[in-house]
MIVEXSE-36689 format. One line per field, with one value per residue (C-alpha): residue number from 0; residue in three letters; x, y, z. Coordinates in pm, 1 decimal. Last residue first. Layout:
N
seq	(NUM, ...)
type	(Ala, ...)
east	(X, ...)
north	(Y, ...)
up	(Z, ...)
***
This chain:
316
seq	(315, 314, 313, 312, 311, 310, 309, 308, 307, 306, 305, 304, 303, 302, 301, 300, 299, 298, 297, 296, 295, 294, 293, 292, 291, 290, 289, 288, 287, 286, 285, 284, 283, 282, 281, 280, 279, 278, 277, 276, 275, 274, 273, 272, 271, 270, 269, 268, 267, 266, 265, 264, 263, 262, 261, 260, 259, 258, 257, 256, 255, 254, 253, 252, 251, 250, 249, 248, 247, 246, 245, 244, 243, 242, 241, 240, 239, 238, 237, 236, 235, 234, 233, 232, 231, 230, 229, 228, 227, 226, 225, 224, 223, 222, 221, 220, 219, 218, 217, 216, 215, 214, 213, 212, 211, 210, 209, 208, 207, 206, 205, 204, 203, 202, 201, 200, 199, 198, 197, 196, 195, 194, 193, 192, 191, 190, 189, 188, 187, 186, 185, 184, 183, 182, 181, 180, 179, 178, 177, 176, 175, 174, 173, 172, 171, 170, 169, 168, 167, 166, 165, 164, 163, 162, 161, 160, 159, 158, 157, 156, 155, 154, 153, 152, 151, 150, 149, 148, 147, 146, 145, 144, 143, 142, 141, 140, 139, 138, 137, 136, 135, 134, 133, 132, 131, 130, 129, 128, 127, 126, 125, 124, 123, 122, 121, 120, 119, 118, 117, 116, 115, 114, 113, 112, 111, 110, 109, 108, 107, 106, 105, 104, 103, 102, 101, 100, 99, 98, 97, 96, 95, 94, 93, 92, 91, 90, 89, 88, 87, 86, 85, 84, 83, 82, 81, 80, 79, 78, 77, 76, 75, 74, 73, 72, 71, 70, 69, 68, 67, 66, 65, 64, 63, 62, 61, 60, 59, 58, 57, 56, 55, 54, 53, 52, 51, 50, 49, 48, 47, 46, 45, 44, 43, 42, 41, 40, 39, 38, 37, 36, 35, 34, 33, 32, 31, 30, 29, 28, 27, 26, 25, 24, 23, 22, 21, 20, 19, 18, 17, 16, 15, 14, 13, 12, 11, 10, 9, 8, 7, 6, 5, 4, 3, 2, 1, 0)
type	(Unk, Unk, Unk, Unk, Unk, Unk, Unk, Unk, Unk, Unk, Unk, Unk, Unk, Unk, Unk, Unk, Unk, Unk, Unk, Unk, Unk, Unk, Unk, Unk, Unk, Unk, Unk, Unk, Unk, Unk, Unk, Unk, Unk, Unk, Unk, Unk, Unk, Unk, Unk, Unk, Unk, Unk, Unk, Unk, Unk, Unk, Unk, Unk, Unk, Unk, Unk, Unk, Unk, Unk, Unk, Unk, Unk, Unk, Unk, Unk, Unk, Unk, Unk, Unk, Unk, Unk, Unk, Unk, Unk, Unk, Unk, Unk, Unk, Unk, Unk, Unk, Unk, Unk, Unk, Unk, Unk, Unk, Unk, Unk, Unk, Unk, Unk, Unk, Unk, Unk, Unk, Unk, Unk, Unk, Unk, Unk, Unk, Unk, Unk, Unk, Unk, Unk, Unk, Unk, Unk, Unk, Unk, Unk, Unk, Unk, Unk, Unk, Unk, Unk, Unk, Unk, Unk, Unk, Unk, Unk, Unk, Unk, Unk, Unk, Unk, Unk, Unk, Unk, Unk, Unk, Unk, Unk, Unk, Unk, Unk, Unk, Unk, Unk, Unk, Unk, Unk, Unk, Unk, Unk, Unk, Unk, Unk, Unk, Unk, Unk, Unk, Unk, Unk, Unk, Unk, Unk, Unk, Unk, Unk, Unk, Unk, Unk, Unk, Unk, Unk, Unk, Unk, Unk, Unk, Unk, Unk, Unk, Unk, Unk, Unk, Unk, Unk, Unk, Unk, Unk, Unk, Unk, Unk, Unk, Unk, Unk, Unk, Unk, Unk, Unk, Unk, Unk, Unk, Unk, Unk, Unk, Unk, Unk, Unk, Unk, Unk, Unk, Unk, Unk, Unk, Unk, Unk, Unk, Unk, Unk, Unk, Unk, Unk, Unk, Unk, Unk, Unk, Unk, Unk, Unk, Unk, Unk, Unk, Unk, Unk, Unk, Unk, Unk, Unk, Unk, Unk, Unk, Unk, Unk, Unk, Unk, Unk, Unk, Unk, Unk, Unk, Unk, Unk, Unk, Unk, Unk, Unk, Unk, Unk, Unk, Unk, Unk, Unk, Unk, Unk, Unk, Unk, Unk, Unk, Unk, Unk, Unk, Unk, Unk, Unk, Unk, Unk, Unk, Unk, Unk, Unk, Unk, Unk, Unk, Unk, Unk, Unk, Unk, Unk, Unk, Unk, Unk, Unk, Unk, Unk, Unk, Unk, Unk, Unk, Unk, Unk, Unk, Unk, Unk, Unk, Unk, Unk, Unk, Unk, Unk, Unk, Unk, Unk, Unk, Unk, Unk, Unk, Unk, Unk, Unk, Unk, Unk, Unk, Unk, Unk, Unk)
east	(-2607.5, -2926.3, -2848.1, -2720.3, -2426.1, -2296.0, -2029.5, -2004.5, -1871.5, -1580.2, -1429.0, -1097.3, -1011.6, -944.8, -871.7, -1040.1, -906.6, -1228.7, -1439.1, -1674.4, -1855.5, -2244.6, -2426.8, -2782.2, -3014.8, -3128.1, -2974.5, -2646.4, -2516.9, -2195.9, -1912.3, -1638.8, -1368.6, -1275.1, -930.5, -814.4, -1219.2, -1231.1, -1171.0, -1404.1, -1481.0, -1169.0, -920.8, -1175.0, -1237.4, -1492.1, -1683.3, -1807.0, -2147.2, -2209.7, -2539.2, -2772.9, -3088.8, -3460.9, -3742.4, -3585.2, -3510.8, -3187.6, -3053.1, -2677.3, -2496.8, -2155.4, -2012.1, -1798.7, -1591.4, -1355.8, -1008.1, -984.8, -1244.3, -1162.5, -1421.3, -1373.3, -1641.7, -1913.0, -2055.3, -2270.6, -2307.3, -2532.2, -2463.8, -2793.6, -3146.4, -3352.6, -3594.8, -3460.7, -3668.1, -3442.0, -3519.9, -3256.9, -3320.7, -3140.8, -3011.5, -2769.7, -2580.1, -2346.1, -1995.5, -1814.6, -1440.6, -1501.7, -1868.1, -2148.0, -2480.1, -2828.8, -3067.2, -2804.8, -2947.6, -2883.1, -2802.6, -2874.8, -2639.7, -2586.9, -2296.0, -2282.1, -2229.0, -2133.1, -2332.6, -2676.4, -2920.2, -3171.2, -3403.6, -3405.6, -3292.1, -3315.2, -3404.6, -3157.2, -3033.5, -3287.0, -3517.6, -3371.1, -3585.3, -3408.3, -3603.5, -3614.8, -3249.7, -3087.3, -2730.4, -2428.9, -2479.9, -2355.4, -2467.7, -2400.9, -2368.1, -2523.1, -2470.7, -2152.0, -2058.2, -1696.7, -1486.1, -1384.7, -1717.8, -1709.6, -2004.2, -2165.4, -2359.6, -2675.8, -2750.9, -3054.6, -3063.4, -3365.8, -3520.0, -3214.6, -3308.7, -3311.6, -3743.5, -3711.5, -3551.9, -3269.3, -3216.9, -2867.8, -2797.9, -2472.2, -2357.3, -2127.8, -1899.4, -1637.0, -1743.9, -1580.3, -1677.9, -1594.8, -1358.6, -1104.0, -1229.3, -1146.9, -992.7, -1202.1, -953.0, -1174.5, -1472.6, -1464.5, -1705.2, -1366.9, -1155.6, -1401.9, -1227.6, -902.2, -653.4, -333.3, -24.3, 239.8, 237.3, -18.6, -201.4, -86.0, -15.4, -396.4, -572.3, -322.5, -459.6, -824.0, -764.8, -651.8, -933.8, -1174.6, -1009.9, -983.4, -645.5, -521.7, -249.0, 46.3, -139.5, -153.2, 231.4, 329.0, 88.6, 234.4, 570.6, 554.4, 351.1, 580.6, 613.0, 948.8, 1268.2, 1198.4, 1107.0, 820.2, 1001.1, 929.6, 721.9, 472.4, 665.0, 550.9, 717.5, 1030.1, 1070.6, 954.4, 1242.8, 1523.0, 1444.1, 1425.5, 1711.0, 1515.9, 1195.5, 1398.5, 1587.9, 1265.5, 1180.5, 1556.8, 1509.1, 1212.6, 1298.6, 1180.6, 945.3, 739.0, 399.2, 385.1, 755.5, 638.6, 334.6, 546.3, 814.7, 500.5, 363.6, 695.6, 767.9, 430.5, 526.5, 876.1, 673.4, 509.4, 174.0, 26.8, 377.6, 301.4, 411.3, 584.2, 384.3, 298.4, 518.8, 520.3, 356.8, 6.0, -63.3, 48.1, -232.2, -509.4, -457.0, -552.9, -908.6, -1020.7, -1193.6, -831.6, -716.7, -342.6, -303.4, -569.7, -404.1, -28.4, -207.6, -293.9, -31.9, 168.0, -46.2, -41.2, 311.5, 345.3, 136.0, 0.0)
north	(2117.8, 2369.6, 2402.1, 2078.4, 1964.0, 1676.7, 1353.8, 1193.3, 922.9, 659.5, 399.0, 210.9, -160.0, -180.4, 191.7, 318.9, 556.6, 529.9, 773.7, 982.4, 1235.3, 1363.1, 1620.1, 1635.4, 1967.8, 1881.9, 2227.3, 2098.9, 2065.0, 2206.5, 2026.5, 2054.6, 1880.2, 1557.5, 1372.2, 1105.2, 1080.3, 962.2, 594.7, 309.6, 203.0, 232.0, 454.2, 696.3, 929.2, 1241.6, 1407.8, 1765.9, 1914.1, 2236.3, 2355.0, 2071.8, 2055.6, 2041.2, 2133.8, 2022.1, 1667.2, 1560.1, 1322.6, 1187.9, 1068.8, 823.3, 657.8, 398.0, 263.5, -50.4, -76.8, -82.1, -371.5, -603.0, -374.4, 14.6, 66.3, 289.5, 550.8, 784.9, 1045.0, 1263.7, 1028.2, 792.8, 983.3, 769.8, 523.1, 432.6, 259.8, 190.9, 41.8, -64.0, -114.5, -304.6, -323.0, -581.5, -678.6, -998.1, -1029.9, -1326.6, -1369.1, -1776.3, -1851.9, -1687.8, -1792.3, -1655.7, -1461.4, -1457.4, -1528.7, -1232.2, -1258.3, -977.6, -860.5, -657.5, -467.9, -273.3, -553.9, -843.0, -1031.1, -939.2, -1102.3, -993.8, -1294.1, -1541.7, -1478.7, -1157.9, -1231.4, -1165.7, -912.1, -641.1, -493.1, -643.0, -520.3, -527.7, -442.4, -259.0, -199.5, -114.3, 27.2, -48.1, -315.5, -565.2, -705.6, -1076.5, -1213.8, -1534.4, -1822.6, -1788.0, -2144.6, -2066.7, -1818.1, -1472.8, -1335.5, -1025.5, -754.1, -474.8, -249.8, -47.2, 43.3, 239.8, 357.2, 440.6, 668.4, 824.6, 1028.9, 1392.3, 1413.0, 1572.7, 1266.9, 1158.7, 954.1, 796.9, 679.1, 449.3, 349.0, 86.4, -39.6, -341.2, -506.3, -784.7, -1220.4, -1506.1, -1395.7, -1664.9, -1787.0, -1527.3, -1767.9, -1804.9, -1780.1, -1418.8, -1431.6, -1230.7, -925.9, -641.0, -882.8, -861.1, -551.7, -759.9, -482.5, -437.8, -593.7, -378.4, 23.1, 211.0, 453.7, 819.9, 783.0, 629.0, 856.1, 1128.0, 986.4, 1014.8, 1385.8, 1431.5, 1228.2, 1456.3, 1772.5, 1740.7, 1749.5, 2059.5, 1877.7, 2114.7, 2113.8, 1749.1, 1699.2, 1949.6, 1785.3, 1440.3, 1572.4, 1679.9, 1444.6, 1152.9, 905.7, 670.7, 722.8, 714.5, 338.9, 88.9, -117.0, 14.3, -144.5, 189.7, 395.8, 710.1, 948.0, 766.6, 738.9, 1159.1, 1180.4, 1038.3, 1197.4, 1508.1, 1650.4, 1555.5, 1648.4, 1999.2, 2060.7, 2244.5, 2438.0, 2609.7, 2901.6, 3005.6, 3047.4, 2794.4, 2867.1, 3159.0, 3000.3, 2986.0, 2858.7, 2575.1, 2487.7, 2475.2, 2206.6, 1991.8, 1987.4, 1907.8, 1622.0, 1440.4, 1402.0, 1302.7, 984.6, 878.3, 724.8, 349.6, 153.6, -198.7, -78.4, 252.6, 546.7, 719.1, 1000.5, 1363.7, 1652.3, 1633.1, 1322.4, 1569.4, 1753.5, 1556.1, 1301.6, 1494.7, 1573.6, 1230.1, 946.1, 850.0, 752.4, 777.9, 1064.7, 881.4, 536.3, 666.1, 891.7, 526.0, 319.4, 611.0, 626.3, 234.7, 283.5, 553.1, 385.1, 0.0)
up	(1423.1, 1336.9, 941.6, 831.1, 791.3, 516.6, 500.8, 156.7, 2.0, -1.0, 224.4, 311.8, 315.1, -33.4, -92.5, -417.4, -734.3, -955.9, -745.9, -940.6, -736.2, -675.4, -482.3, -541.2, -512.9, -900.5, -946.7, -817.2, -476.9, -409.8, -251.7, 26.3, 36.2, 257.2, 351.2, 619.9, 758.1, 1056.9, 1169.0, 1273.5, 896.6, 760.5, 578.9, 510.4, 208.2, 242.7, -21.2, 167.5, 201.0, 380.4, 507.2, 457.7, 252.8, 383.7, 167.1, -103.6, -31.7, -50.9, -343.8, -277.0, -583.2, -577.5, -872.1, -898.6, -1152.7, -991.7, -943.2, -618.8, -591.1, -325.2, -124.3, -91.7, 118.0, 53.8, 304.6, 304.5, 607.0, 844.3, 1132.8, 1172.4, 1362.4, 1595.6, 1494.1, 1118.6, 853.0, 506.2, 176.5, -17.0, -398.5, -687.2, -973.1, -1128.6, -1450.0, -1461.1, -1579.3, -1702.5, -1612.7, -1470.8, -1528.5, -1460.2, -1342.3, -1465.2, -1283.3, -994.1, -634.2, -390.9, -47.8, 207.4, 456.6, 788.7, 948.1, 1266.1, 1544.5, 1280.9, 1028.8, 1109.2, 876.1, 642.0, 506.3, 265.3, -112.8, -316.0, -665.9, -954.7, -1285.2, -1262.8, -1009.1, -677.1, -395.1, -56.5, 271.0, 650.8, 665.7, 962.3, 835.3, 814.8, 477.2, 285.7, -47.3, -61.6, -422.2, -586.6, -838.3, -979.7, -1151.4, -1208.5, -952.8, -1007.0, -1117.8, -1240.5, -1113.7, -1283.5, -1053.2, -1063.4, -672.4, -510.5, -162.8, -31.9, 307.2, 431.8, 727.4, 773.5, 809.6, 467.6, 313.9, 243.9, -115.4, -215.7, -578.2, -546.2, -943.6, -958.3, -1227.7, -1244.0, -917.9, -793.0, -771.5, -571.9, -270.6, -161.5, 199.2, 509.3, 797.9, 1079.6, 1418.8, 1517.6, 1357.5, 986.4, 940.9, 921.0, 741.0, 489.8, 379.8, 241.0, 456.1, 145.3, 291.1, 412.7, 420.2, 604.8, 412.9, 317.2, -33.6, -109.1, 95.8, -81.8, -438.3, -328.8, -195.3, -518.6, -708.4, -534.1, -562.1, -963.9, -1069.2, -1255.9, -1479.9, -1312.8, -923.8, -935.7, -1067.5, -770.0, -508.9, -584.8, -597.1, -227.7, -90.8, -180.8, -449.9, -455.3, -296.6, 91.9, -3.3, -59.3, -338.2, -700.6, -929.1, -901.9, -1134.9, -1138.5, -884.9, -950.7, -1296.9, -1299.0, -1023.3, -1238.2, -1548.8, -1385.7, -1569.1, -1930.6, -1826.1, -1712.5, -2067.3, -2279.9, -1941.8, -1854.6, -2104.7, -1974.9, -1626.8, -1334.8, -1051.3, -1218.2, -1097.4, -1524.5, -1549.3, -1323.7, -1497.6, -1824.3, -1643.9, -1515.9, -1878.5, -1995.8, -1728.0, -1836.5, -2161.4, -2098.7, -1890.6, -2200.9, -2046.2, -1992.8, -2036.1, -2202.2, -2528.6, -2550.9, -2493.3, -2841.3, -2863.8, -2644.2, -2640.3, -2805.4, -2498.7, -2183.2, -2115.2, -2311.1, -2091.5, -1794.7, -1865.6, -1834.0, -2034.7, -2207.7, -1892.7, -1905.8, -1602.1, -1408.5, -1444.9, -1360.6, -1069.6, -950.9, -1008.1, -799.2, -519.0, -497.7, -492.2, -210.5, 25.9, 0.0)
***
């Protein structure tokens, strides 16, 4: 974890052809070589002209800098690298976000990432094993998610839809288990399965539902789901969404919250945590839009950690 999966990642966002940042460095430099997702050169010019424009570096010294920084560009974004003092840090992380304009929500993404403990990445189901019970190999990831979350006037989540794309990792696929913190009153699936028996509480704050496949997959297929969660709180949860991370840090995932209109919070910020006991290691605030939703993409994810938003409102 740390510094390397920080660099794999602004490596992906920088080469992502669906993203601003690509279009940055691409007109600069030649086609990356093969099995190398950006041309690092590239990369080192546009950091080079952001630095003459904060008036960092003269003129004359920008067109030789990729090529004196060779060593630190390799560095900074090559994620094959032992965890060492050498590879990605803060500094040159904030520098090369700062020069391609990074979005504050992958950024503070990208430090979550740089700033986690080192070692073996946490498998999140860790977190509902028994002490002694060893975790069996997971079955299946999600590719693509899309969380809609709806709050009603009264302050309280009242449904949680989910469109997902999951991959099984095993043959014969037959079912998933969405889990849950929170007290949920039902699960509708709409599309791709049938819920199966009832709720249960796996640990203390987390609770499941199983859901039997339509059709199963095989080894590398993927499957298509949507479903609802229907919620029924007595007393008033933290003013938050969370998503965990899962075994899926590689996955597309989308996060909206819906408030109602008649009552919307103060100040709304999207938050990333590096577990579910533990506050938030970055968050930024957000605007609503004219739908009075906020919403953010997050494609760089934790396993372990979680993802959303936390929000005020008026009288707390």
């Amino acid at each position: 974890m740390g510094r390397r999966d920080a660099a794999a990642a602004l490596c992906r966002l920088l080469a992502d052809p669906d993203l601003p940042y690509r279009a940055r460095w691409a007109p600069l430099g030649t086609t990356p070589r093969r099995g190398h997702p950006l041309n690092r050169a590239a990369v080192g010019r546009v950091v080079a002209a952001h630095l003459v424009d904060v008036q960092q570096l003269d003129d004359i010294e920008e067109q030789g800098w990729p090529r004196t920084k060779k060593d630190w560009l390799d560095r900074s974004l090559d994620s094959s690298k032992y965890e060492d003092e050498m590879t990605l840090d803060r500094e040159s992380l904030e520098l090369i976000c700062e020069a391609f304009a990074v979005t504050a929500g992958h950024r503070g993404q990208l430090v979550a990432l740089l700033e986690s403990p080192e070692g073996r990445a946490a498998d999140p189901r860790d977190q509902f094993a028994q002490p002694g019970v060893d975790v069996p190999p997971r079955e299946y990831h999600s590719v693509w998610v899309l969380e809609d979350h709806y709050v009603g006037a009264d302050r309280r989540p009242s449904l949680h839809r989910t469109t997902q794309t999951v991959q099984a990792d095993i043959d014969d696929l037959r079912q998933i288990m969405l889990r849950f913190d929170a007290d949920c009153v039902a699960v509708t699936v709409e599309h791709g399965g049938l819920a199966s028996g009832e709720i249960t509480k796996i640990s203390d704050c987390i609770w499941g539902q199983s859901i039997i496949l339509d059709q199963p997959a095989q080894l590398g297929e993927q499957r298509d789901l949507a479903y609802t969660t229907y919620f029924h709180y007595t007393e008033d949860p933290p003013p938050e969404f969370r998503r965990s991370g899962g075994s899926d840090p590689h996955a597309y995932v989308e996060i909206r919250v819906h408030f109602d209109p008649s009552c919307l919070p103060t100040e709304v910020c999207h938050c990333v945590w590096p577990s579910l006991d533990a506050p938030p290691l970055t968050e930024a605030v957000t605007r609503l839009d004219a739908e009075h939703s906020a919403s953010m993409i997050f494609n760089v994810l934790k396993p372990g950690g979680l993802v959303g938003f936390q929000w005020t409102w008026p009288d707390a």
